[in-house]
Backbone and ligand atoms as CSV (ligand in chain L), in Angstrom:
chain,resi,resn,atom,element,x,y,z
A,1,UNK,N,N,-32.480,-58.928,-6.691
A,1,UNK,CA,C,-31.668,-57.723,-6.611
A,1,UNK,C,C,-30.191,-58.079,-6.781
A,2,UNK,N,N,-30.026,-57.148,-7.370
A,2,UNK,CA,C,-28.530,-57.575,-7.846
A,2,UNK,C,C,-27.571,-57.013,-6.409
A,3,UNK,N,N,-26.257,-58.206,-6.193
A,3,UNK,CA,C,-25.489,-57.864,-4.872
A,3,UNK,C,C,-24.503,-56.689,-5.014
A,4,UNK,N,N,-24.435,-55.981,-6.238
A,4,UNK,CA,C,-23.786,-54.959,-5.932
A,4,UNK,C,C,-24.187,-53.718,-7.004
A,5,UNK,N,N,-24.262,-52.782,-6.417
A,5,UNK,CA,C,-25.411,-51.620,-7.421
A,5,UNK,C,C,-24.276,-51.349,-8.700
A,6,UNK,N,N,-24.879,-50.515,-9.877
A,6,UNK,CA,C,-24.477,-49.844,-11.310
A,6,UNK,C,C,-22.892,-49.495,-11.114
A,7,UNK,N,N,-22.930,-48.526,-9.927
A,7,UNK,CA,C,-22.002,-47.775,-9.804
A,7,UNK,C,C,-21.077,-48.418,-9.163
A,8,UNK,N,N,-21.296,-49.793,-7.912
A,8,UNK,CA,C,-20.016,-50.630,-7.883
A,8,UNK,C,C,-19.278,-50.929,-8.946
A,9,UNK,N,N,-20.101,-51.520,-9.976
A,9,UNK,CA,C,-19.812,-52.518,-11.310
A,9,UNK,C,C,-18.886,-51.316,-11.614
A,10,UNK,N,N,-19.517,-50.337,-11.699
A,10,UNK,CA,C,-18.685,-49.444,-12.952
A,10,UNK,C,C,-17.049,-49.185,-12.354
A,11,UNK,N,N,-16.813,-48.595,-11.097
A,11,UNK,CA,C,-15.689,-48.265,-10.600
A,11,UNK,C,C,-15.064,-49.853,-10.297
A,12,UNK,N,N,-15.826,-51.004,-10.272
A,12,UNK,CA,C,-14.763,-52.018,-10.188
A,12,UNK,C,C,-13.936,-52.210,-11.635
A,13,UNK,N,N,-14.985,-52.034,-12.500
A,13,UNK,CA,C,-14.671,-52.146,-13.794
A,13,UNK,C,C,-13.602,-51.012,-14.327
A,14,UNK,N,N,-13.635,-50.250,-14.124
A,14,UNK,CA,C,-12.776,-48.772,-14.403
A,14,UNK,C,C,-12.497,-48.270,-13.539
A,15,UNK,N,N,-11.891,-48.554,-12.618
A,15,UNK,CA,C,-11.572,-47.530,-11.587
A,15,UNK,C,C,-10.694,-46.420,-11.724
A,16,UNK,N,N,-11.603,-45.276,-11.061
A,16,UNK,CA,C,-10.587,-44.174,-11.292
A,16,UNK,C,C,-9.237,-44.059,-10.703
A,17,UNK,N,N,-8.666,-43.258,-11.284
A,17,UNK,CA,C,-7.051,-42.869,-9.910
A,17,UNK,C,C,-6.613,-44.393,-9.627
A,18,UNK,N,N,-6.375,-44.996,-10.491
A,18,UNK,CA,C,-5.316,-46.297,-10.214
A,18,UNK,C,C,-3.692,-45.631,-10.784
A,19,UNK,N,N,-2.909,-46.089,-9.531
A,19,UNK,CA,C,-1.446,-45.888,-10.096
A,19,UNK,C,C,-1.005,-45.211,-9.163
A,20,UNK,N,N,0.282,-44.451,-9.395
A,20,UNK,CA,C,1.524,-44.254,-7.908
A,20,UNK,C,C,1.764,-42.674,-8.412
A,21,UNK,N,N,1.638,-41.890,-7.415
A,21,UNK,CA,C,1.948,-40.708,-7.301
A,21,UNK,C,C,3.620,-40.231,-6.789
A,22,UNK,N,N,4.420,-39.979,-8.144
A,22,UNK,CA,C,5.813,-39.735,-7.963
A,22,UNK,C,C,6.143,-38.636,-6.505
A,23,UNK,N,N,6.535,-38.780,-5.488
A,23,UNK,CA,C,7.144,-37.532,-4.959
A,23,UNK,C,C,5.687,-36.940,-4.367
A,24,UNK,N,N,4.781,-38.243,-3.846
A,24,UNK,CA,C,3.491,-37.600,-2.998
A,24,UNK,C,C,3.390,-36.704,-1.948
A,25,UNK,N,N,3.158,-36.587,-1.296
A,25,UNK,CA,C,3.065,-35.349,-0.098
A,25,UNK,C,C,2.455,-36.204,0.871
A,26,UNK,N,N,1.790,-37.173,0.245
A,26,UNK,CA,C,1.411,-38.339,1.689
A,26,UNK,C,C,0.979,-39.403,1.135
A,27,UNK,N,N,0.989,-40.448,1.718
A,27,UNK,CA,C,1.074,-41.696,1.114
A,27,UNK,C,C,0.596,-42.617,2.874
A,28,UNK,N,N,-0.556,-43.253,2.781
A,28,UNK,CA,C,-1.055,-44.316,3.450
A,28,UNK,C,C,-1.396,-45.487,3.060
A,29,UNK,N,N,-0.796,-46.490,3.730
A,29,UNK,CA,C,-1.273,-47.707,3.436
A,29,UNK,C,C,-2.015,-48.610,4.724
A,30,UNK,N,N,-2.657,-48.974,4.507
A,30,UNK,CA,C,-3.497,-50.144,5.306
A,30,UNK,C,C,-3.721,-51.299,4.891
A,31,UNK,N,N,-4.009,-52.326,5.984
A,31,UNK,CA,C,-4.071,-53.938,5.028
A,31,UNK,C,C,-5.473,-54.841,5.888
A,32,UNK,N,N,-6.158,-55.284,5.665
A,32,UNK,CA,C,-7.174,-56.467,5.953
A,32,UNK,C,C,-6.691,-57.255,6.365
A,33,UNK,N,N,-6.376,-58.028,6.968
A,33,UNK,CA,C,-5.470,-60.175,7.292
A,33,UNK,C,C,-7.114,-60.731,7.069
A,34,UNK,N,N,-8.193,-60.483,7.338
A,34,UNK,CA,C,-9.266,-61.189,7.234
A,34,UNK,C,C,-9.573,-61.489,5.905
A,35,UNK,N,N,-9.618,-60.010,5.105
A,35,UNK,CA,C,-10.447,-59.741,3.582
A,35,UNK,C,C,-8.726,-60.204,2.786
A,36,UNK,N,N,-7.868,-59.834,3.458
A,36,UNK,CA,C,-6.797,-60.130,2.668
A,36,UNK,C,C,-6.487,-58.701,1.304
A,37,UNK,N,N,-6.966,-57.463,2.145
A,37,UNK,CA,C,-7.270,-56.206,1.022
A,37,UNK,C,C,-5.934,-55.754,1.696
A,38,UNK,N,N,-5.110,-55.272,0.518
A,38,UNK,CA,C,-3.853,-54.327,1.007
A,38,UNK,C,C,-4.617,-52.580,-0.112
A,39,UNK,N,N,-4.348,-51.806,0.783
A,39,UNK,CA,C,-5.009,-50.479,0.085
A,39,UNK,C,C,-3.857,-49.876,0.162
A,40,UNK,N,N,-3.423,-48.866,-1.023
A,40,UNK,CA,C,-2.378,-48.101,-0.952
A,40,UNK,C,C,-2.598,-46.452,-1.253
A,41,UNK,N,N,-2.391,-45.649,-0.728
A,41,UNK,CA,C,-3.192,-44.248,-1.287
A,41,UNK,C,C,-2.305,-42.615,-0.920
A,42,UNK,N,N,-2.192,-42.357,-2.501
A,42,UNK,CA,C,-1.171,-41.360,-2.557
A,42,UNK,C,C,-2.323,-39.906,-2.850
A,43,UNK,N,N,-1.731,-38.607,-2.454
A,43,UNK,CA,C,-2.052,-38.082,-2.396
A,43,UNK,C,C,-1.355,-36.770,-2.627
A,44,UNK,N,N,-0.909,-35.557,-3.460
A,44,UNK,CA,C,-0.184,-34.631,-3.847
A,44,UNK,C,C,-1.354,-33.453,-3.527
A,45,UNK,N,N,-0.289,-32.486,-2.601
A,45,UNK,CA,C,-1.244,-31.276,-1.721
A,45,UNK,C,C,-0.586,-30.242,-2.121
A,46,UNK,N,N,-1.118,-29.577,-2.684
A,46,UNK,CA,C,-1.463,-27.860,-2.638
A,46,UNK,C,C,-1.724,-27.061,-2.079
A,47,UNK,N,N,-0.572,-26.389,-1.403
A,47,UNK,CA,C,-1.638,-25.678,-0.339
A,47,UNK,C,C,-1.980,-26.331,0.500
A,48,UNK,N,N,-3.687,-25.873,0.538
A,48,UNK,CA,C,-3.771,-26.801,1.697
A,48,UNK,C,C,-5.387,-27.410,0.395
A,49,UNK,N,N,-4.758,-27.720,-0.597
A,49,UNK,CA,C,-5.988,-28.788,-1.501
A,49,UNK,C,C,-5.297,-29.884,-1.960
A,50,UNK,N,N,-5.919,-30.881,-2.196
A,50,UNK,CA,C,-5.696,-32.266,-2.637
A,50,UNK,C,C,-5.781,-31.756,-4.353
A,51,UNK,N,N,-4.623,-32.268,-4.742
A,51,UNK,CA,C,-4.927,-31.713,-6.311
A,51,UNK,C,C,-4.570,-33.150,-7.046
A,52,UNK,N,N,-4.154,-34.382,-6.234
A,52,UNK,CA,C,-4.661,-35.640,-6.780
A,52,UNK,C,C,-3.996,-36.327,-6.093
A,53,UNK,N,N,-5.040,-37.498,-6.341
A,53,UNK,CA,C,-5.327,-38.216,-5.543
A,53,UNK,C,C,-4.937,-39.994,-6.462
A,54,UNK,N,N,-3.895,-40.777,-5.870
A,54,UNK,CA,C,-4.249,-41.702,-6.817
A,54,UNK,C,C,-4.123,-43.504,-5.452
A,55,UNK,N,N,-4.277,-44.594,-6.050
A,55,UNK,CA,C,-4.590,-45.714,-5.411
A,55,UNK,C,C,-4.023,-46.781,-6.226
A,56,UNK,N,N,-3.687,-47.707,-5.092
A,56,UNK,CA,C,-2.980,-49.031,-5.951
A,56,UNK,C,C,-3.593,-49.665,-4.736
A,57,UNK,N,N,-4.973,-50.790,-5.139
A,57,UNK,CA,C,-5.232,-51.924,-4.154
A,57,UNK,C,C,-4.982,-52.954,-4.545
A,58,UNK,N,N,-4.672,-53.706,-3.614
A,58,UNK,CA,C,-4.761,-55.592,-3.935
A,58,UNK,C,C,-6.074,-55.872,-3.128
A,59,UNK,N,N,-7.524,-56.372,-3.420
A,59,UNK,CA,C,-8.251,-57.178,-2.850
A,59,UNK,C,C,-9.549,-57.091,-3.822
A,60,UNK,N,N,-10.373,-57.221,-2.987
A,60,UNK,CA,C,-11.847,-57.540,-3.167
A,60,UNK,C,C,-12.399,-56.417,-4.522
A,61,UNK,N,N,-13.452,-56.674,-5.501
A,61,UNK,CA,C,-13.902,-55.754,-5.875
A,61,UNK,C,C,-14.549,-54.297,-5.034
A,62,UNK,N,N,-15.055,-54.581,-3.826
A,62,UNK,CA,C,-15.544,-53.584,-3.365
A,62,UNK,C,C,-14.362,-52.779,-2.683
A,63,UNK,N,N,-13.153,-53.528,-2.431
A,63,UNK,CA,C,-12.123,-52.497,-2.293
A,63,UNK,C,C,-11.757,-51.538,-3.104
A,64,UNK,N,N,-11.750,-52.187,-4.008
A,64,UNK,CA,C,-11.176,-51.340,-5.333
A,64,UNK,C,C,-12.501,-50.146,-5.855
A,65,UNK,N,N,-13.697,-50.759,-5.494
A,65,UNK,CA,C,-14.864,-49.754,-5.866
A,65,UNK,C,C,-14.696,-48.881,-5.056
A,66,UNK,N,N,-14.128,-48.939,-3.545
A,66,UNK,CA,C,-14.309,-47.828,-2.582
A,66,UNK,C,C,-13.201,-47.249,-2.734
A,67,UNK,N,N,-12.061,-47.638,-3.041
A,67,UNK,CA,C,-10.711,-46.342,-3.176
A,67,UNK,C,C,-11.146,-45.706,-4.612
A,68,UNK,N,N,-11.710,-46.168,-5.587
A,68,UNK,CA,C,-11.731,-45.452,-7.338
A,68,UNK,C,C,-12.815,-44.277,-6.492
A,69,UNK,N,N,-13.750,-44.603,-5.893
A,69,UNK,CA,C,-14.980,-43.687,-5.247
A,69,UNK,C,C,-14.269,-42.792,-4.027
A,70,UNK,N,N,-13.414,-43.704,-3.162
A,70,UNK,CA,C,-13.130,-42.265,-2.102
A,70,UNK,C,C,-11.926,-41.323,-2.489
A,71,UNK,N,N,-11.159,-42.184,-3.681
A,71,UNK,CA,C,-10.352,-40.502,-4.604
A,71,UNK,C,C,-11.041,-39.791,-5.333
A,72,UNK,N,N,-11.954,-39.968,-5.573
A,72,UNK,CA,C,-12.945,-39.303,-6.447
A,72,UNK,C,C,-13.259,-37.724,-5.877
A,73,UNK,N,N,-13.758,-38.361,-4.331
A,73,UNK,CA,C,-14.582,-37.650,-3.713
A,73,UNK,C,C,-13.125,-36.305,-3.064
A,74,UNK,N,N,-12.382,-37.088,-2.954
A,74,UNK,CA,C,-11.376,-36.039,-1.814
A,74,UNK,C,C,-10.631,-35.051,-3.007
A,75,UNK,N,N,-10.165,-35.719,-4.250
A,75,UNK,CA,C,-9.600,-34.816,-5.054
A,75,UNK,C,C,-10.765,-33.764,-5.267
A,76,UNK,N,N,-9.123,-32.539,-5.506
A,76,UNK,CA,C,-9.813,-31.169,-5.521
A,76,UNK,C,C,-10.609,-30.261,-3.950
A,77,UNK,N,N,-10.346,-31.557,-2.642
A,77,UNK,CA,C,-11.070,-30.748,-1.620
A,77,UNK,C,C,-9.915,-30.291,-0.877
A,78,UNK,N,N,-10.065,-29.734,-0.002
A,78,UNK,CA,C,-9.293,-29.000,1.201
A,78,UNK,C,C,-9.146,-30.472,1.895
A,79,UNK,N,N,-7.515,-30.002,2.646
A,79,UNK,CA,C,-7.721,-31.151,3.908
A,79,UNK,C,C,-8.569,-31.365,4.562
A,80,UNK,N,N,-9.113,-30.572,5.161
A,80,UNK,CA,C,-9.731,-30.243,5.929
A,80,UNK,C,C,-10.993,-31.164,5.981
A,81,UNK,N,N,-11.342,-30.783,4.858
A,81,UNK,CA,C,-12.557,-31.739,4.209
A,81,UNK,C,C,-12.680,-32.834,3.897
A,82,UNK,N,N,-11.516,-33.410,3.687
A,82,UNK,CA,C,-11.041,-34.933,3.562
A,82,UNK,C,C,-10.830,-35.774,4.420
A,83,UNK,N,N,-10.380,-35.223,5.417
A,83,UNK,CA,C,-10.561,-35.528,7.002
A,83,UNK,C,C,-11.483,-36.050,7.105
A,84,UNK,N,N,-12.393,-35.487,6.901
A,84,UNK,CA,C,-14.219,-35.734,7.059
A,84,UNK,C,C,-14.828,-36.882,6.642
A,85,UNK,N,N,-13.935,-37.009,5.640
A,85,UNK,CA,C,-14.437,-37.924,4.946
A,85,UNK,C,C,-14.356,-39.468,5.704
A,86,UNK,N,N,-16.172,-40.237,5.384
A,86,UNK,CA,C,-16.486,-41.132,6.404
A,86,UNK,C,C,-16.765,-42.392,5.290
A,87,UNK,N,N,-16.588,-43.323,5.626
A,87,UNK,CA,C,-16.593,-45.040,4.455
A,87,UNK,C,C,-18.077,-44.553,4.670
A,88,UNK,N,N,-19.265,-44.489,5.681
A,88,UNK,CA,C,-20.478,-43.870,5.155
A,88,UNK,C,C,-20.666,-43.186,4.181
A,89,UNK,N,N,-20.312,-42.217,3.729
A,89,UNK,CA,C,-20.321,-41.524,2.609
A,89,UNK,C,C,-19.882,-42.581,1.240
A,90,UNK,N,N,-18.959,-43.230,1.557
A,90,UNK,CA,C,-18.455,-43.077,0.174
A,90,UNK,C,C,-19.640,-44.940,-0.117
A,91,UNK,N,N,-19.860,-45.474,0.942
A,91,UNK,CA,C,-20.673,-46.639,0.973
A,91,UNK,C,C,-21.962,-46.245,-0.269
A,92,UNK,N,N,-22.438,-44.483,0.244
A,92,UNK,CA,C,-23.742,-44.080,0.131
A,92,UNK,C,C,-23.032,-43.853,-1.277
A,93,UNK,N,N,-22.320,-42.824,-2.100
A,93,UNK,CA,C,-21.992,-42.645,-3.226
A,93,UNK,C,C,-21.714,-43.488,-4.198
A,94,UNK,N,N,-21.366,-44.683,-3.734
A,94,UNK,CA,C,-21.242,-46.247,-4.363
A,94,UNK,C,C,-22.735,-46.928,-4.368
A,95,UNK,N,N,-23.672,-45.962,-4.137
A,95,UNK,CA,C,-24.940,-46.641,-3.981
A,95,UNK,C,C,-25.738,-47.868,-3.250
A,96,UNK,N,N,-24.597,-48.139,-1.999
A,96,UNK,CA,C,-24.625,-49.302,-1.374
A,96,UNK,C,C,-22.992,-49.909,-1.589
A,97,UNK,N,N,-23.243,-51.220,-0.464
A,97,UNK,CA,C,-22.734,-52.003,-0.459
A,97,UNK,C,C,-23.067,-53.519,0.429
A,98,UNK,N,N,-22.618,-54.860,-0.396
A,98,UNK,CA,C,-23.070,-55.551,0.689
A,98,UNK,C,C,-22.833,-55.819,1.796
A,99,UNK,N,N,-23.532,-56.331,2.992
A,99,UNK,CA,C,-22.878,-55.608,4.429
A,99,UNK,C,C,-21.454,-56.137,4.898
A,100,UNK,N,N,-21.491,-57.650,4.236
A,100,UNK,CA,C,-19.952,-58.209,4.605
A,100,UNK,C,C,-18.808,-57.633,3.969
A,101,UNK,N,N,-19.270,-56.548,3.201
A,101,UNK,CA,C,-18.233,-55.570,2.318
A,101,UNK,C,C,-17.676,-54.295,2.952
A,102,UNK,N,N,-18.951,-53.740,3.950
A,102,UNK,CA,C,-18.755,-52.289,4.200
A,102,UNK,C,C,-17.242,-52.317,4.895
A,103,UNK,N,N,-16.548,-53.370,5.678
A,103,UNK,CA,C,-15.059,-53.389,6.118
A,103,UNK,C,C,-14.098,-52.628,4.543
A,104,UNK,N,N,-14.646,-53.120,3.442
A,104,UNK,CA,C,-14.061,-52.948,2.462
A,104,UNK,C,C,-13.750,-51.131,2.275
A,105,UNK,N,N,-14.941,-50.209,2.553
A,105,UNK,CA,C,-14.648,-48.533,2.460
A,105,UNK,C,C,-14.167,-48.398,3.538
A,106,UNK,N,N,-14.541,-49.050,4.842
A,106,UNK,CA,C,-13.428,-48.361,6.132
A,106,UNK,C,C,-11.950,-48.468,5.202
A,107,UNK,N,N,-11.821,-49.211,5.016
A,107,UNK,CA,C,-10.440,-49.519,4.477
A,107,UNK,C,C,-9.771,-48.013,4.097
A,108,UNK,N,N,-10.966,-47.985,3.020
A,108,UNK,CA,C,-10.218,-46.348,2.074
A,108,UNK,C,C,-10.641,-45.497,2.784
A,109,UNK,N,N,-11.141,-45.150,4.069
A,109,UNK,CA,C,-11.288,-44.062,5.057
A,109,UNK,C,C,-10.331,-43.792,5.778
A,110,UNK,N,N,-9.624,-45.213,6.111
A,110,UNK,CA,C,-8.433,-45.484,6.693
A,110,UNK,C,C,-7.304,-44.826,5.958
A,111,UNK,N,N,-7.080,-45.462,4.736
A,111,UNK,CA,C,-5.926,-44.974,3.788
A,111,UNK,C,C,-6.362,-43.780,3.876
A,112,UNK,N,N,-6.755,-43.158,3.724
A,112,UNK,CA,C,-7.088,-41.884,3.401
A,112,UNK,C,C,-6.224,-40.490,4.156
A,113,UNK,N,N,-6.820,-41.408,5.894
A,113,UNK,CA,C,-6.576,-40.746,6.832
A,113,UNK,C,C,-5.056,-41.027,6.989
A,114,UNK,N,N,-4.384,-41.400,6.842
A,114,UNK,CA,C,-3.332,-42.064,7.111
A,114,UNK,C,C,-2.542,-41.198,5.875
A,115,UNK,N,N,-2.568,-41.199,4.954
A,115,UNK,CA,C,-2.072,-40.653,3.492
A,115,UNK,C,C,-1.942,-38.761,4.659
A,116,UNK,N,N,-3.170,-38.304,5.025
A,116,UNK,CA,C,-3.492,-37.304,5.557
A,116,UNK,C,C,-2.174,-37.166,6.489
A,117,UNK,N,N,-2.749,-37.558,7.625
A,117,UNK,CA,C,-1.595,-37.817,8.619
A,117,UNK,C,C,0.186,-37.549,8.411
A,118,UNK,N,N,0.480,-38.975,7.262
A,118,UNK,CA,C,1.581,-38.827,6.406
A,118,UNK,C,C,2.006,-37.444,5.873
A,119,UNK,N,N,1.510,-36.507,5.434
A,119,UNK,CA,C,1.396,-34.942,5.168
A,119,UNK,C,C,1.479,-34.304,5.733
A,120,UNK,N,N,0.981,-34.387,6.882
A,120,UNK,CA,C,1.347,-33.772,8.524
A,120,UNK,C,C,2.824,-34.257,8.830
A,121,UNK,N,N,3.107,-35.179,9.240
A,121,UNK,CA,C,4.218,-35.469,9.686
A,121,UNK,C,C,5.157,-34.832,8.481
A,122,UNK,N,N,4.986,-35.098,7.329
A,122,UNK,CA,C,6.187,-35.278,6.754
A,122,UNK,C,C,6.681,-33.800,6.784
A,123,UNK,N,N,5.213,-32.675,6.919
A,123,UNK,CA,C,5.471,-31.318,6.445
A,123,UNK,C,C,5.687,-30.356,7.671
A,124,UNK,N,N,5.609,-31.498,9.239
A,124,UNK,CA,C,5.856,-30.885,10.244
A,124,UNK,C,C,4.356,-29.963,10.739
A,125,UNK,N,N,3.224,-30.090,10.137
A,125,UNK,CA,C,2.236,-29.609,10.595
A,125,UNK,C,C,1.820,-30.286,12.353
A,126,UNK,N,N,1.589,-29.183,13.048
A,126,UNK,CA,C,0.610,-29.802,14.304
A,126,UNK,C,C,-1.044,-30.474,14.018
A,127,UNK,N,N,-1.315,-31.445,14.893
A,127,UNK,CA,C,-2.784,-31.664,14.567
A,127,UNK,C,C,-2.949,-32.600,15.692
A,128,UNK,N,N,-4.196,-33.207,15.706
A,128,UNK,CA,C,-4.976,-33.739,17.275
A,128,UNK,C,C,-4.391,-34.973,16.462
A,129,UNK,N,N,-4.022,-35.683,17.181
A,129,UNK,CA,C,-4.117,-37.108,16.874
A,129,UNK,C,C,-5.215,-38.082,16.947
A,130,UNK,N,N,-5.981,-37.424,17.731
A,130,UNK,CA,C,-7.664,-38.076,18.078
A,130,UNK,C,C,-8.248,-38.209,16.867
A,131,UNK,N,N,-7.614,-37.437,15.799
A,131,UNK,CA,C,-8.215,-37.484,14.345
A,131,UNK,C,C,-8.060,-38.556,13.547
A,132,UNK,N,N,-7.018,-39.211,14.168
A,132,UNK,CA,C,-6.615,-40.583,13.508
A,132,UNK,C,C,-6.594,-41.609,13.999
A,133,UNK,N,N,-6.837,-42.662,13.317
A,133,UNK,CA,C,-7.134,-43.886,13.399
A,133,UNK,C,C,-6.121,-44.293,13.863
A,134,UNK,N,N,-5.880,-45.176,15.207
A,134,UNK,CA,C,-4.547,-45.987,15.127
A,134,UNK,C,C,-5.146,-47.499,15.371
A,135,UNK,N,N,-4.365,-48.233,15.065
A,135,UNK,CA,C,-4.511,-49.844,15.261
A,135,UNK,C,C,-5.224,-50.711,16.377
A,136,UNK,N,N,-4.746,-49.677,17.596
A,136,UNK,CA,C,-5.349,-50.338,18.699
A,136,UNK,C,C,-7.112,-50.082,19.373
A,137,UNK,N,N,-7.322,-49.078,18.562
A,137,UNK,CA,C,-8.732,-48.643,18.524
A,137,UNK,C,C,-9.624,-48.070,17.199
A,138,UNK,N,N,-9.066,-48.242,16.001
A,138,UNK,CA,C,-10.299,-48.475,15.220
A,138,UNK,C,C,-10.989,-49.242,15.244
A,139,UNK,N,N,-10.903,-50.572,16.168
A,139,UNK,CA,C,-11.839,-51.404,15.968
A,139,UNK,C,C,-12.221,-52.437,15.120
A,140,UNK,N,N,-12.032,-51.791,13.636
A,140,UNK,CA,C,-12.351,-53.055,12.708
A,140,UNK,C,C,-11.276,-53.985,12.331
A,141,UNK,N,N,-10.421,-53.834,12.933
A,141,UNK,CA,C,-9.042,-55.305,12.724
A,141,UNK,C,C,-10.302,-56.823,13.333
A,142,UNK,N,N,-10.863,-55.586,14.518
A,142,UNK,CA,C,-11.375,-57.096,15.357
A,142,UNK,C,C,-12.705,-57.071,15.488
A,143,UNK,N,N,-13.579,-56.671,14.859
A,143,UNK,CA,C,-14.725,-56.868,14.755
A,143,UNK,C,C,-15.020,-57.351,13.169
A,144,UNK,N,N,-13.990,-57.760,12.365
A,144,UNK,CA,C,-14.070,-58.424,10.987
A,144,UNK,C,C,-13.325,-59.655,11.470
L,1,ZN,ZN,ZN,-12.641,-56.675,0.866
């Protein structure tokens, strides 16, 4: 069996939404020290829709497979819905991953949320903070 399915290959190979969003509406970054993955992830909001979504990573192929796959998925949705959005999902839409990788989509769940967040603050919106990830309790700094 091959260690990483069709649809890794393809988004490592082409990844979608690579590049920098001028004048974003939110912008998150997160970094690995283990995997050594820096994820960068811009995001331009409408309203209240993601009308694009773009990514600049430094690391691993499966990093780069999971940000081309989790902009995929969030452009065009409501915040709301993007929020939602879980590295499960985007693991499952990538058709897998290998398990010493799955740190690799938290990553872009992270950026994600954080890009999110960034949009809030910047636009003065209220929101739970329980919604977000902070450093001292996501957990995967120290369980990778
Ligand atoms: Zn990685």
């Amino acid at each position: 069996m091959a260690l990483y399915s069709d649809i890794v290959m393809d988004h490592f190979r082409n990844p979608r939404n690579v590049g920098v969003i001028e004048n974003a509406d939110g912008v998150g970054e997160v970094g690995n020290a283990k995997c050594g993955d820096i994820m960068k992830i811009y995001l331009k909001i409408d309203g209240d829709t993601i009308t694009d979504a773009k990514f600049e990573t430094f690391g691993c192929g499966s990093a780069i497979a999971s940000s081309s796959m989790a902009t995929e998925m969030i452009k065009g949705q409501p915040v709301a819905q993007a929020l939602q959005l879980t590295n499960k999902a985007v693991v499952e839409a990538l058709d897998g991953l290998p398990a010493h990788k799955i740190h690799c989509s938290v990553l872009a769940e992270e950026a994600i949320k954080l890009a999110l967040k960034d949009y809030y603050d910047r636009h003065g919106i209220a929101y739970d903070k329980q919604q977000f990830p902070s450093c001292e309790n996501c957990g995967h700094c120290h369980t990778h």
